[in-house]
N, C-alpha and C positions, 0 to 999 in steps of 0.2 A: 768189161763190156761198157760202152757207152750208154746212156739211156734212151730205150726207144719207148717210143708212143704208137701206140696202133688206137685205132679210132672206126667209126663205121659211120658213113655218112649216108643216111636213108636217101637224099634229093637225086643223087649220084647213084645208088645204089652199088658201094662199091669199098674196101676197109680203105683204109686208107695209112703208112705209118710214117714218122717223122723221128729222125736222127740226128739231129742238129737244125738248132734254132736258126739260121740263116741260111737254111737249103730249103729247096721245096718239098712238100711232102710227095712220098710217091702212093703214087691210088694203084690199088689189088684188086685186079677185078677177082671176080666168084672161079674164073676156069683157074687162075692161077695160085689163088687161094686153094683150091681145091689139090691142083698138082704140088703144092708144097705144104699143108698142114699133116696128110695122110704118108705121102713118103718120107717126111721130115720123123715123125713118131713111127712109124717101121724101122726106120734104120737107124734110130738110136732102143730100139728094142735089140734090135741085132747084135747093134753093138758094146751092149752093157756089160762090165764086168763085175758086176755085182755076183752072179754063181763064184767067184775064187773064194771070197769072202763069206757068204750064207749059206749056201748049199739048198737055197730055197729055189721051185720052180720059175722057169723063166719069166711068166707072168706077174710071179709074188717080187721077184728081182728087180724088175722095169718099175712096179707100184711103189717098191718102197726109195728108189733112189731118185723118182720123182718127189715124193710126199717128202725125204728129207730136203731135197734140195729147194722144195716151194715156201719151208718151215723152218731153215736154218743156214745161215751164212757157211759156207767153208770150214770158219773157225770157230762152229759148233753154235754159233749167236743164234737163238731165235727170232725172227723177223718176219712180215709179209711184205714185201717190196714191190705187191701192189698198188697203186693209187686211180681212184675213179675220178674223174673232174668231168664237170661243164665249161663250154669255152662260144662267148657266145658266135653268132653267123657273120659278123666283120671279122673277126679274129683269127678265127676256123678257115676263112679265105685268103685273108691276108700273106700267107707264109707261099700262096700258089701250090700246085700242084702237076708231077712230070709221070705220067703212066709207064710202069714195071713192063716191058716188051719182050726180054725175055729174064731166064731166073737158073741158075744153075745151082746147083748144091750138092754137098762134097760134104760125109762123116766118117769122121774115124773117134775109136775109142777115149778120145781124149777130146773130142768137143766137135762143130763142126764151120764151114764155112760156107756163107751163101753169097752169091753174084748178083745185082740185080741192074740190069741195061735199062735205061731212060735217054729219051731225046737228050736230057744234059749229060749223058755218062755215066759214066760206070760208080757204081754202089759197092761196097765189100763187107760185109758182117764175119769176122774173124769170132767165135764165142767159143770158150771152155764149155764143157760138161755140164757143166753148172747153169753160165749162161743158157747153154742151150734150150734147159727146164724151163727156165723162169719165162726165156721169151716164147718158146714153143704154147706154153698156160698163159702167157698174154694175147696171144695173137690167139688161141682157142677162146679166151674170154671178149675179145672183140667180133672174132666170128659170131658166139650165141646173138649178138645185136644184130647181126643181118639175116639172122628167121631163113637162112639160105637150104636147108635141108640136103645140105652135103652127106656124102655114106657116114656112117657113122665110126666116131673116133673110138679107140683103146678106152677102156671103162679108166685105167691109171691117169688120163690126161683129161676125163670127164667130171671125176670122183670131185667131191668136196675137201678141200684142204683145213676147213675148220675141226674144233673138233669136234667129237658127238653131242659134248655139254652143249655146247652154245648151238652146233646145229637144230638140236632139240628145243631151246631159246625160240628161235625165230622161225621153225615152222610152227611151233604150238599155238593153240588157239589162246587169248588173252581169257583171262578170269570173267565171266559174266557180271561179277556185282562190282568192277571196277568202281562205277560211277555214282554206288548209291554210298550214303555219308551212314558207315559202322562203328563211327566213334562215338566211347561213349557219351554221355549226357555231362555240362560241366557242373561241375558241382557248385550250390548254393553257394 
């Protein structure tokens, strides 16, 4: 897979994602976000073939070959191959932007591919299985920035991909006597 970027730009109201540094980015409005994050996660629930393998309920199938695949390369590597960046408002304009008109998408077991039509032409996202996870949890983590109140997703592509340690880390409340000085006295 190439590396894509999805972003969410409040001024626009609208995601917006970029595939290469020398194309324009294309902007997502909210109806088409809508018609592709919700079908795009059904029909790779459909189409999972995790039961050959586990013999666990469809639900527990879809959970865990997302969590592997958001948590481990193909060849077993542990990884998060996300990245959060700021990019300031010249820069963010700079690359221009071609609005997504319409958007066709196509899954089979083995990954899927998406069409997206712009005033400059035609877009193709070719993505394995795999890809399919990682960009499906990208483009849901750029959605949570547009506060848009779309139906709600599959708890599998909402869930926390951290683990409980560290989850537990950073909702906890911080120690109250942080700031007061418990060291001992130095000595004479």
């Amino acid at each position: 897979m190439t590396q894509t970027t999805f972003g969410y730009d409040q001024e626009e109201d609208r995601l917006w994602l970029c595939y290469h540094d020398e194309q324009p980015r294309i902007w997502i409005t909210r109806r088409f976000a809508q018609g592709l994050i919700g079908p795009m996660a059904e029909l790779i629930e459909r189409t999972t073939t995790m039961n050959q393998l586990t013999g666990l309920a469809p639900h527990e199938q879809i959970r865990m070959e997302h969590r592997l695949a958001v948590q481990e390369t193909p060849d077993g590597d542990s990884h998060y191959p996300f990245r959060i960046s700021q990019e300031d408002r010249d820069t963010h304009r700079a690359q221009g932007f071609v609005l997504c008109k319409t958007l066709q998408l196509h899954m089979e077991p083995q990954g899927c591919s998406i069409n997206m039509q712009t005033d400059e032409g035609e877009v193709n996202f070719g993505l394995s299985r795999y890809d399919t996870h990682l960009w499906l949890r990208a483009f849901r983590m750029a959605l949570d920035n547009a506060n848009w109140n779309l139906p709600a997703l599959p708890a599998w592509l909402t869930e926390p991909v951290l683990p409980p340690s560290i989850q537990t880390l950073l909702t906890s409340p911080l120690p109250s006597d942080l700031d007061s000085d418990t060291s001992p006295d130095p000595a004479p």
